[in-house]
Backbone and ligand atoms as CSV (ligand in chain L), in Angstrom:
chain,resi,resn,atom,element,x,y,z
A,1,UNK,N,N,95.849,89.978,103.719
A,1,UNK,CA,C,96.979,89.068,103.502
A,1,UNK,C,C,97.837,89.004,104.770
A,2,UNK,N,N,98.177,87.654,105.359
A,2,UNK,CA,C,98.852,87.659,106.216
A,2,UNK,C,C,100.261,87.734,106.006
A,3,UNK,N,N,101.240,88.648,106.359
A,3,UNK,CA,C,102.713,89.167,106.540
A,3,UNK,C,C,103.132,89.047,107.798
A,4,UNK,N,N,104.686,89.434,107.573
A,4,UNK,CA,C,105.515,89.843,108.813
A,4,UNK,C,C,106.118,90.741,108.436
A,5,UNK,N,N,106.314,91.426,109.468
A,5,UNK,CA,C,107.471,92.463,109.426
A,5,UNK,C,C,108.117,92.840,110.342
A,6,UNK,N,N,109.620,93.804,109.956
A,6,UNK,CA,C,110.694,94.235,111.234
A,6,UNK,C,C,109.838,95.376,112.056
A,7,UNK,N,N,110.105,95.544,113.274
A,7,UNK,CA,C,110.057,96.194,113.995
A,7,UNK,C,C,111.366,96.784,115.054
A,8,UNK,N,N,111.576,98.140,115.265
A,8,UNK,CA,C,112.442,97.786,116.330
A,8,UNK,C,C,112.398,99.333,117.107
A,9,UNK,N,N,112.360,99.422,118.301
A,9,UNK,CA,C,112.367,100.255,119.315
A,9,UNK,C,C,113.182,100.815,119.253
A,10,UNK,N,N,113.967,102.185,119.050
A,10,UNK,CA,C,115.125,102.812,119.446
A,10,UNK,C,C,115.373,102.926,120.844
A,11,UNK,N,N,116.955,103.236,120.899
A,11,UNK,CA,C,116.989,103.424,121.773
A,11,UNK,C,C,116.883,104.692,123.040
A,12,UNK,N,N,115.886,106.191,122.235
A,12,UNK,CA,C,115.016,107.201,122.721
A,12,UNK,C,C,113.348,106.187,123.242
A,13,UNK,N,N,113.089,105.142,123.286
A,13,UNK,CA,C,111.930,104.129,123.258
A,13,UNK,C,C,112.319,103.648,124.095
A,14,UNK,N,N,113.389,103.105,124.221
A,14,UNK,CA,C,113.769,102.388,125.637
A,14,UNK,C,C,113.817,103.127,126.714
A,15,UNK,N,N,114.814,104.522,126.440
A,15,UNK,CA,C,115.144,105.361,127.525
A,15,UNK,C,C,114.009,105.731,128.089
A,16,UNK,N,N,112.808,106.252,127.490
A,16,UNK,CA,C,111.272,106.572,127.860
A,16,UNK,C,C,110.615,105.559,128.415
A,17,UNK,N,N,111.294,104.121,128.415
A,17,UNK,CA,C,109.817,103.458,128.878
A,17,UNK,C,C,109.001,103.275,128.268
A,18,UNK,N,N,109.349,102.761,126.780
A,18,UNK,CA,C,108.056,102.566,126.019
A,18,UNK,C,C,107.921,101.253,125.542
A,19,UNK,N,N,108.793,100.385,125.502
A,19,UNK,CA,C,108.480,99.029,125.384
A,19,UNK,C,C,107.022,98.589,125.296
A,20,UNK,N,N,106.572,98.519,126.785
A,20,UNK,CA,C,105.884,97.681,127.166
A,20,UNK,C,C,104.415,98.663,126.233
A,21,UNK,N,N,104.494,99.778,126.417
A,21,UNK,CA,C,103.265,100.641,125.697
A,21,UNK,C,C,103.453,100.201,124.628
A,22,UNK,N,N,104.532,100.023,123.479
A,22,UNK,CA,C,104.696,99.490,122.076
A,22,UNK,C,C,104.316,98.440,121.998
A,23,UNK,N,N,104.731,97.547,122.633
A,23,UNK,CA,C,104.045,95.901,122.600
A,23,UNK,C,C,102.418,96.072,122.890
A,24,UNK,N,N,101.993,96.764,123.573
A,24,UNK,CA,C,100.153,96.661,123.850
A,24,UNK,C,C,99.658,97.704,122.724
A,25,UNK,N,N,100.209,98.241,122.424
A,25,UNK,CA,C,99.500,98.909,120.986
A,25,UNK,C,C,99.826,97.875,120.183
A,26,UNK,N,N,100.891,97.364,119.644
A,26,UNK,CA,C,100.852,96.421,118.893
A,26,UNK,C,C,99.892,94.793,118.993
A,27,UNK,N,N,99.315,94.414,120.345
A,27,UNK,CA,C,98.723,93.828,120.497
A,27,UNK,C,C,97.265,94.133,119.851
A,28,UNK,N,N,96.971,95.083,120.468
A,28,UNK,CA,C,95.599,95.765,120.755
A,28,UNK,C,C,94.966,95.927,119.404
A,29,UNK,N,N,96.458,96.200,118.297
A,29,UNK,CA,C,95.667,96.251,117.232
A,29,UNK,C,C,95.420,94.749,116.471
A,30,UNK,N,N,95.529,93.730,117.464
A,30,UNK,CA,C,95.106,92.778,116.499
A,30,UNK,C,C,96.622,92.139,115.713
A,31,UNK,N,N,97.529,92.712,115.741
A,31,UNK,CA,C,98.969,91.342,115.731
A,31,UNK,C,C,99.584,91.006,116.478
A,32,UNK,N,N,100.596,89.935,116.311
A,32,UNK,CA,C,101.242,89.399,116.894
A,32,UNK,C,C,102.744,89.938,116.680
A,33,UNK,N,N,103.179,89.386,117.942
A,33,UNK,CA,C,104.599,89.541,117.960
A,33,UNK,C,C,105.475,87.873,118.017
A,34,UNK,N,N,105.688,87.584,117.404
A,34,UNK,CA,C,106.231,86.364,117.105
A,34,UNK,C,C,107.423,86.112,118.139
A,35,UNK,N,N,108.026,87.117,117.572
A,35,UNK,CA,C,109.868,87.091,118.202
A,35,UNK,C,C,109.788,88.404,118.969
A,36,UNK,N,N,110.810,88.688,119.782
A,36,UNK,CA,C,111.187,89.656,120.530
A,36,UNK,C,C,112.659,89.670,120.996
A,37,UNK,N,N,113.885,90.699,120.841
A,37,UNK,CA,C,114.793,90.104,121.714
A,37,UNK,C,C,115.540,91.838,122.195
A,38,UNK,N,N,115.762,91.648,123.483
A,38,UNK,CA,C,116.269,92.830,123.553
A,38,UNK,C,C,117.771,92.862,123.032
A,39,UNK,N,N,118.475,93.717,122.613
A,39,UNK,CA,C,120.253,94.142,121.573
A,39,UNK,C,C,120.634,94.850,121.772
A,40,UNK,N,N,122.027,95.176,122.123
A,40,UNK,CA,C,122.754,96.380,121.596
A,40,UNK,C,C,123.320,96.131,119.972
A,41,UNK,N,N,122.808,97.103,119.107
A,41,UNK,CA,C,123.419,96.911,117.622
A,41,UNK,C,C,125.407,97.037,117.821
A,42,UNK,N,N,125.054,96.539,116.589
A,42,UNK,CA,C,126.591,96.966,116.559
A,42,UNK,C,C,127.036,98.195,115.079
A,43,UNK,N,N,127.788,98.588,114.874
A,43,UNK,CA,C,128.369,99.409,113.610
A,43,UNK,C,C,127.698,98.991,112.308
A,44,UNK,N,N,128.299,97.639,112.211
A,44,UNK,CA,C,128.064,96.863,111.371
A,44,UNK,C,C,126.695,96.877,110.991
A,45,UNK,N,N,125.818,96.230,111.896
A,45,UNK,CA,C,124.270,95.764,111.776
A,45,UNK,C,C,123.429,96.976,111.712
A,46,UNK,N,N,123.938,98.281,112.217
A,46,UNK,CA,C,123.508,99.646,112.512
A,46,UNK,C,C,123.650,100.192,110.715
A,47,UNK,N,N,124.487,99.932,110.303
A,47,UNK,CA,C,124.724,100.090,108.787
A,47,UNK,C,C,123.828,99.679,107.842
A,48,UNK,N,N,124.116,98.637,108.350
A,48,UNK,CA,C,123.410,97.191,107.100
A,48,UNK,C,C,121.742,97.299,107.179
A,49,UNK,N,N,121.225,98.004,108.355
A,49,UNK,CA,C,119.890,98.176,108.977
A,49,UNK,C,C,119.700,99.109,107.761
A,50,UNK,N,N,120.345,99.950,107.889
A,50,UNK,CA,C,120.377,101.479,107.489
A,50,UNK,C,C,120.951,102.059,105.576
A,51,UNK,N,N,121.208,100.887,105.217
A,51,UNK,CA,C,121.930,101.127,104.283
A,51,UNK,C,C,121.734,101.349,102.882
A,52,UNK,N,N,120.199,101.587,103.092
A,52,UNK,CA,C,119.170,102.348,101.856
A,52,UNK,C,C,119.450,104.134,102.102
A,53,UNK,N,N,119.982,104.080,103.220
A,53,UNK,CA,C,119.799,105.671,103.543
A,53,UNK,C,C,121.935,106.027,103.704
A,54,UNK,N,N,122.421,105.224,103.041
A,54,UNK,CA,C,124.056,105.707,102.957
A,54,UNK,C,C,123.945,106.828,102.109
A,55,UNK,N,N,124.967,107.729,102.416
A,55,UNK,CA,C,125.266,108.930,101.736
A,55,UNK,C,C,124.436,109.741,101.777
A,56,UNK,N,N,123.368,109.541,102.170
A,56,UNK,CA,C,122.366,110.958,103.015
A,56,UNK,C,C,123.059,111.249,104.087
A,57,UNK,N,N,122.256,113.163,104.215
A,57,UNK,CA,C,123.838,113.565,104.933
A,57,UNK,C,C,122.970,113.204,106.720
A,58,UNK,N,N,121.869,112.633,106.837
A,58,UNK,CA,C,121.528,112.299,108.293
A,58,UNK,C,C,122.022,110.922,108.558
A,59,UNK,N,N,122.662,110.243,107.866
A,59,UNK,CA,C,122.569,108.917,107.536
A,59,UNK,C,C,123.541,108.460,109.071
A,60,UNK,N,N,124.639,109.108,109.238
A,60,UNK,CA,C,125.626,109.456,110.266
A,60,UNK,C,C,124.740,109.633,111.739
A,61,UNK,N,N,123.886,110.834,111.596
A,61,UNK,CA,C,122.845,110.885,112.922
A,61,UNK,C,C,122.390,109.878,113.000
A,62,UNK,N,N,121.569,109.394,112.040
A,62,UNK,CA,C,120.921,108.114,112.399
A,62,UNK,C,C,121.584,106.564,113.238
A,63,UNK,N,N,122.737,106.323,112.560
A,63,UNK,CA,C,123.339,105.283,112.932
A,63,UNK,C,C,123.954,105.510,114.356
A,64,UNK,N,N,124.775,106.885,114.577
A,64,UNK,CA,C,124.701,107.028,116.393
A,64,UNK,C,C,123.920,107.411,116.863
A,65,UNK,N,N,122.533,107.296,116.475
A,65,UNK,CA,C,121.576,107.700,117.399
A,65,UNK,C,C,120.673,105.973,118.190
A,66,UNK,N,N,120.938,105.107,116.796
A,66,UNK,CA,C,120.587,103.511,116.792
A,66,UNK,C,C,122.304,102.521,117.746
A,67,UNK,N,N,123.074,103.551,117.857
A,67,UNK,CA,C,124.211,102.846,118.664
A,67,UNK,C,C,124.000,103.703,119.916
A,68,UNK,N,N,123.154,104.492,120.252
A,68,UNK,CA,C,123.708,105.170,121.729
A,68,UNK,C,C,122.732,104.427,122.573
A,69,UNK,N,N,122.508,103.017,122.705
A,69,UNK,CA,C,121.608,102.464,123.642
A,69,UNK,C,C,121.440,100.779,122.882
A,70,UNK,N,N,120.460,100.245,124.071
A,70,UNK,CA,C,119.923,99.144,123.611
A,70,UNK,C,C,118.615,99.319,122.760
A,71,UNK,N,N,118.257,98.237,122.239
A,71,UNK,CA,C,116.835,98.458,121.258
A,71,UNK,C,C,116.059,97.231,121.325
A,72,UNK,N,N,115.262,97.073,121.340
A,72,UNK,CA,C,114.413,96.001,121.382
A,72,UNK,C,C,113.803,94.838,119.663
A,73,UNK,N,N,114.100,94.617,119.222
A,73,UNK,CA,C,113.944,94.333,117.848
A,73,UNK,C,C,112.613,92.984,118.121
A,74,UNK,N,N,111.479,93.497,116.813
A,74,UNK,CA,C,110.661,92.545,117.041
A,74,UNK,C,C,110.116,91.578,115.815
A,75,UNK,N,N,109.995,90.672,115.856
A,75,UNK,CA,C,109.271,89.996,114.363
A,75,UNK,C,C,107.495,89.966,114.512
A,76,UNK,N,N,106.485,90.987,113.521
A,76,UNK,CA,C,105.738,91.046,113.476
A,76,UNK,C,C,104.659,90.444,113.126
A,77,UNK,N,N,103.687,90.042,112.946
A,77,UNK,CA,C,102.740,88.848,112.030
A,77,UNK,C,C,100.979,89.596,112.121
A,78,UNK,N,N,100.860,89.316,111.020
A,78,UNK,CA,C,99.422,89.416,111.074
A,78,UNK,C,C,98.845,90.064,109.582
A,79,UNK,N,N,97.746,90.611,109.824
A,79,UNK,CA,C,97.031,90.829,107.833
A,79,UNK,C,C,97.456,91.642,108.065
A,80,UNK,N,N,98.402,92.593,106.631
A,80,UNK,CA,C,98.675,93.349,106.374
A,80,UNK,C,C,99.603,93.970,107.361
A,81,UNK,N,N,100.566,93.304,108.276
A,81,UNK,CA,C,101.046,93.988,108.932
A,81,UNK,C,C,101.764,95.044,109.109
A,82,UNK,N,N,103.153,94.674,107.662
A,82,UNK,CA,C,103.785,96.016,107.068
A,82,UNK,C,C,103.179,97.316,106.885
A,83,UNK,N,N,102.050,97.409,106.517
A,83,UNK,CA,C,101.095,99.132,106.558
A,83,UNK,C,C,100.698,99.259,107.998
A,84,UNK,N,N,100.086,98.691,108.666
A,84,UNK,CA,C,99.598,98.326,109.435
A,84,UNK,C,C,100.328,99.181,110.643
A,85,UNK,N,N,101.399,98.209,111.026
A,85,UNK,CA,C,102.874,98.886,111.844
A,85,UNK,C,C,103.247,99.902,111.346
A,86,UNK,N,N,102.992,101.014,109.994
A,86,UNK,CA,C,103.255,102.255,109.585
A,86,UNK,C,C,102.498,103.026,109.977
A,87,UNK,N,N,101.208,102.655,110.219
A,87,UNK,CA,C,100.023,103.162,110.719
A,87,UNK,C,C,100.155,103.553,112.111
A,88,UNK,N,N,100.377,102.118,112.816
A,88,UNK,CA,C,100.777,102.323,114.377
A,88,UNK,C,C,101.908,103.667,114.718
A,89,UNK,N,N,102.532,103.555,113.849
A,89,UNK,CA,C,104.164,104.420,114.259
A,89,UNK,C,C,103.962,105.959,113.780
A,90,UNK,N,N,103.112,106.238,112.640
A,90,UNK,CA,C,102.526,107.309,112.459
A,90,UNK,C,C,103.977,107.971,111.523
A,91,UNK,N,N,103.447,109.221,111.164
A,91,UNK,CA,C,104.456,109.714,110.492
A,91,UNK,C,C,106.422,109.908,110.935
A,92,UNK,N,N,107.090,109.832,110.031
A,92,UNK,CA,C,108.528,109.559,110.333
A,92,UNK,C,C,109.248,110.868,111.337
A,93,UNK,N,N,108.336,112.234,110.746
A,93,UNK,CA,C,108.702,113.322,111.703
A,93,UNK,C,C,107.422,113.465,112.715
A,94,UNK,N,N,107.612,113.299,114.067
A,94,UNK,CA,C,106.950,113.434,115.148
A,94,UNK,C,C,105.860,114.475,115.022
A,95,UNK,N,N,106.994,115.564,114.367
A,95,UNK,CA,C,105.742,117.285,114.613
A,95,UNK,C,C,104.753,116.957,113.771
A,96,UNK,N,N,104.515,115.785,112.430
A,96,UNK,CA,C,103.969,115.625,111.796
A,96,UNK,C,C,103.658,114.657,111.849
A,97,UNK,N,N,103.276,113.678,112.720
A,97,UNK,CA,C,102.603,112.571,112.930
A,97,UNK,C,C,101.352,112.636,114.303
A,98,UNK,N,N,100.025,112.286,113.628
A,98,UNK,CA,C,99.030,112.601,114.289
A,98,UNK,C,C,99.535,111.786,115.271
A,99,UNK,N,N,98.071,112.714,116.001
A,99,UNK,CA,C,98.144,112.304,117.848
A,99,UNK,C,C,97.615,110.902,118.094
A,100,UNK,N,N,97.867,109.568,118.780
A,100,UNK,CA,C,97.330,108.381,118.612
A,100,UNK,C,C,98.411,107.403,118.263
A,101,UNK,N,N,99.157,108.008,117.597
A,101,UNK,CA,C,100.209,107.210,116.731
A,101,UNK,C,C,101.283,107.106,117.670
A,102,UNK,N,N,102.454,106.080,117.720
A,102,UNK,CA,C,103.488,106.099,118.700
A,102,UNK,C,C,104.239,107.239,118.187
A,103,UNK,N,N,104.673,107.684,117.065
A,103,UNK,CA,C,105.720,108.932,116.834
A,103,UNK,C,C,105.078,110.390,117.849
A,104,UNK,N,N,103.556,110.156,117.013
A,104,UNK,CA,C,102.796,111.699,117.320
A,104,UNK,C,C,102.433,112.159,119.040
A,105,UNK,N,N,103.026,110.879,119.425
A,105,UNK,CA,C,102.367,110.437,120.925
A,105,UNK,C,C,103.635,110.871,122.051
A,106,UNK,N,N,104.756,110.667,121.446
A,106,UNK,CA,C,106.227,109.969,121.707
A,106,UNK,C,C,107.599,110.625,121.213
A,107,UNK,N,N,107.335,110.410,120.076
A,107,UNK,CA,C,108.610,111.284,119.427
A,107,UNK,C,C,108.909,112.277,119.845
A,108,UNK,N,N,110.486,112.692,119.700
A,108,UNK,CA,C,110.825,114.132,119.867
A,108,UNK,C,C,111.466,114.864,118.558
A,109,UNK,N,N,111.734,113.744,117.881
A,109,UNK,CA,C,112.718,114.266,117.107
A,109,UNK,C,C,112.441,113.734,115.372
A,110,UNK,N,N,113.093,114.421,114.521
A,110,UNK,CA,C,113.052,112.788,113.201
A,110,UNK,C,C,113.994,111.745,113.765
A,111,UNK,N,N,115.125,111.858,114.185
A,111,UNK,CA,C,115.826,110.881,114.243
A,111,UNK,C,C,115.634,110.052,115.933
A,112,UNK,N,N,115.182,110.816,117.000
A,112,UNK,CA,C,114.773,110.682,118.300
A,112,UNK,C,C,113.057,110.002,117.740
A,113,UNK,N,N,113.307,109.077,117.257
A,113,UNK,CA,C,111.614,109.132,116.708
A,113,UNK,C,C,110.935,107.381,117.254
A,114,UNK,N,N,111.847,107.513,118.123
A,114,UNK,CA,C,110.616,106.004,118.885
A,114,UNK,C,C,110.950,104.541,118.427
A,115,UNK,N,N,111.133,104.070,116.730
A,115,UNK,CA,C,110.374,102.859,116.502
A,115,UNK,C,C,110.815,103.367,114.880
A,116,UNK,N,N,111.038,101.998,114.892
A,116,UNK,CA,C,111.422,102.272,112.806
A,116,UNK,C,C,110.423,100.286,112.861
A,117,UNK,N,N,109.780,100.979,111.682
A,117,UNK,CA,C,108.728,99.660,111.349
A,117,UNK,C,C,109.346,99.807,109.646
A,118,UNK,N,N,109.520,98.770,109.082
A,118,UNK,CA,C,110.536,98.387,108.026
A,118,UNK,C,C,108.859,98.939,106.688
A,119,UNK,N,N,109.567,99.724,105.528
A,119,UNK,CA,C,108.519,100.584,105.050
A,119,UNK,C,C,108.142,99.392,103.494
A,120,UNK,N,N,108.648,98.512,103.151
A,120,UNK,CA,C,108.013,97.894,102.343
A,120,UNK,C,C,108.448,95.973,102.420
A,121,UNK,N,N,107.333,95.618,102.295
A,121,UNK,CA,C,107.679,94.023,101.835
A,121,UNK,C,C,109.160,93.776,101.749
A,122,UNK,N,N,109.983,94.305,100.745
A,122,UNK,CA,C,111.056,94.149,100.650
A,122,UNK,C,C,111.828,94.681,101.634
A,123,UNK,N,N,111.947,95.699,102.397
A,123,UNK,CA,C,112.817,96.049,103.591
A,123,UNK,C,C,112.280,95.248,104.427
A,124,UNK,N,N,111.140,94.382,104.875
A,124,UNK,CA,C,110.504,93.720,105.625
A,124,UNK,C,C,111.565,92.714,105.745
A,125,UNK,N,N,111.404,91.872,104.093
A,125,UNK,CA,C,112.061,90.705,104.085
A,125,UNK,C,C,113.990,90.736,104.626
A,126,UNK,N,N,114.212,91.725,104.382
A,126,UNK,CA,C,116.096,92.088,104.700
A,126,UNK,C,C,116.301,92.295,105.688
A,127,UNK,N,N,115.162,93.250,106.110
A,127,UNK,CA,C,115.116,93.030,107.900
A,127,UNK,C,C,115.201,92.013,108.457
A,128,UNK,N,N,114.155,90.700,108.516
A,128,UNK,CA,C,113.863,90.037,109.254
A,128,UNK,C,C,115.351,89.152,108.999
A,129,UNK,N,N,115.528,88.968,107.820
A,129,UNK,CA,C,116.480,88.403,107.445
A,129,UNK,C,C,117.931,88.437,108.450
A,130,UNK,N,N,118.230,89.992,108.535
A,130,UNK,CA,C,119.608,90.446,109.241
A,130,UNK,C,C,119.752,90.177,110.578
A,131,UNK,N,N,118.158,90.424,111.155
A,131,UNK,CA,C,117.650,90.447,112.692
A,131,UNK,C,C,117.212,88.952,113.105
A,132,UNK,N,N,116.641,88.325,112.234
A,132,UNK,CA,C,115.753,86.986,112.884
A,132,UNK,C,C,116.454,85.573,112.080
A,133,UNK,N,N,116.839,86.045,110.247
A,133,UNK,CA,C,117.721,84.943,109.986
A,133,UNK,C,C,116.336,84.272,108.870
A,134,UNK,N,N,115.391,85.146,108.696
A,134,UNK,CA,C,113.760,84.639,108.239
A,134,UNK,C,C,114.647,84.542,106.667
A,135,UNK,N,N,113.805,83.962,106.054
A,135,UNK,CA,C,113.970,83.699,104.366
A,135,UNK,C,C,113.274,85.227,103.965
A,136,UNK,N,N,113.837,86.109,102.755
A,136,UNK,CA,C,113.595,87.206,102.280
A,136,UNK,C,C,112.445,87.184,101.373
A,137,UNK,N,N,111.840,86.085,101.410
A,137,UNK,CA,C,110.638,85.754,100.077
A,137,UNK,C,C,109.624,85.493,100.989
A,138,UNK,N,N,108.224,86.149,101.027
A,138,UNK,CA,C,106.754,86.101,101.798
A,138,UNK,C,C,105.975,85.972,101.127
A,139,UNK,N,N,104.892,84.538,101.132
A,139,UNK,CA,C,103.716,84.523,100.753
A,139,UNK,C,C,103.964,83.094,100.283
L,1,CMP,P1,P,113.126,104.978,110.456
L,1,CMP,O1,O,111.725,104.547,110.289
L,1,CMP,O2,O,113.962,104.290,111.448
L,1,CMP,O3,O,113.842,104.861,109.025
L,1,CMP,C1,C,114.860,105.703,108.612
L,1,CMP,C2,C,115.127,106.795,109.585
L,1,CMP,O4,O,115.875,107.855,109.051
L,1,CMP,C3,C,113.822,107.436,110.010
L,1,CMP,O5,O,113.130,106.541,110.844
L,1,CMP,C4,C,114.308,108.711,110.647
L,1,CMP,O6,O,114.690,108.534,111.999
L,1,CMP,C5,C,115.537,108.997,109.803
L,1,CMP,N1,N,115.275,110.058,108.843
L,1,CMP,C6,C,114.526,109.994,107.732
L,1,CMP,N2,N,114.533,111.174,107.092
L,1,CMP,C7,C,115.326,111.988,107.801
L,1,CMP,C8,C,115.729,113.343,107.663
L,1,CMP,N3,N,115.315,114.085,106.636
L,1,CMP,N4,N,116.537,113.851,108.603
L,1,CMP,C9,C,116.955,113.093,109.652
L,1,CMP,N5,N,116.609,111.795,109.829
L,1,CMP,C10,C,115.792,111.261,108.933
């Protein structure tokens, strides 16, 4: 099934120099990148990104860790892309994401962790929505 989904580079991804490696893995496997734009988030959008994970007590790390830099935000396309881009990014904690994967490859940290790829259809659709302005309904 052909989808889209959010993508977006932290800004531990930028600082490393990983852009351009994220975009050719993402090629390589066969999708597209539709959109691309480089951002600094703001509070607001850093929230609203984030705001399945309020009142968890990392929830705070997370959001200044997505404000201490620029980020690259991308709109994804292709079959099955949403798993797909979970696949690419590998597990959410680095120490536990095989080798191959951008986390297992890359990461340092859970929250220093490279790349947040949006984890279902529905965070897909709110994503693209907040970031690109896409309609929240696919297919
Ligand atoms: P991401 O894919 O961007 O989606 C939510 C983020 O929350 C996740 O990557 C991690 O960076 C972070 N996260 C999830 N679980 C934890 C945790 N237990 N402790 C710290 N950060 C976490």
């Amino acid at each position: 099934m052909r989808e889209r989904t959010f993508v977006m580079v932290k800004p531990d991804g930028m600082t490393k120099g990983l852009t351009d490696e994220i975009v050719a893995r993402i090629e390589r496997a066969g999708l597209k990148i539709v959109s691309m734009r480089r951002m600094k988030l703001d509070r607001g959008l850093a929230e609203e990104l984030y705001s399945v994970h309020r009142g968890k007590d990392f929830f705070e790390r997370l959001v200044e860790h997505v404000l201490s830099g620029e980020v690259v935000v991308m709109l994804v396309e292709g079959g099955r892309a949403i798993v797909r881009m979970r696949e690419l990014s590998g597990a959410t904690d680095p120490a536990k994401a095989a080798k191959g994967t951008i986390r297992g490859d890359f990461g340092s940290s859970i929250t220093e962790n490279i790349i947040h790829a949006a984890d279902s259809a529905e965070s897909a659709g709110q994503e693209m929505r907040i970031f690109f302005g896409e309609p929240e309904k696919q297919g």
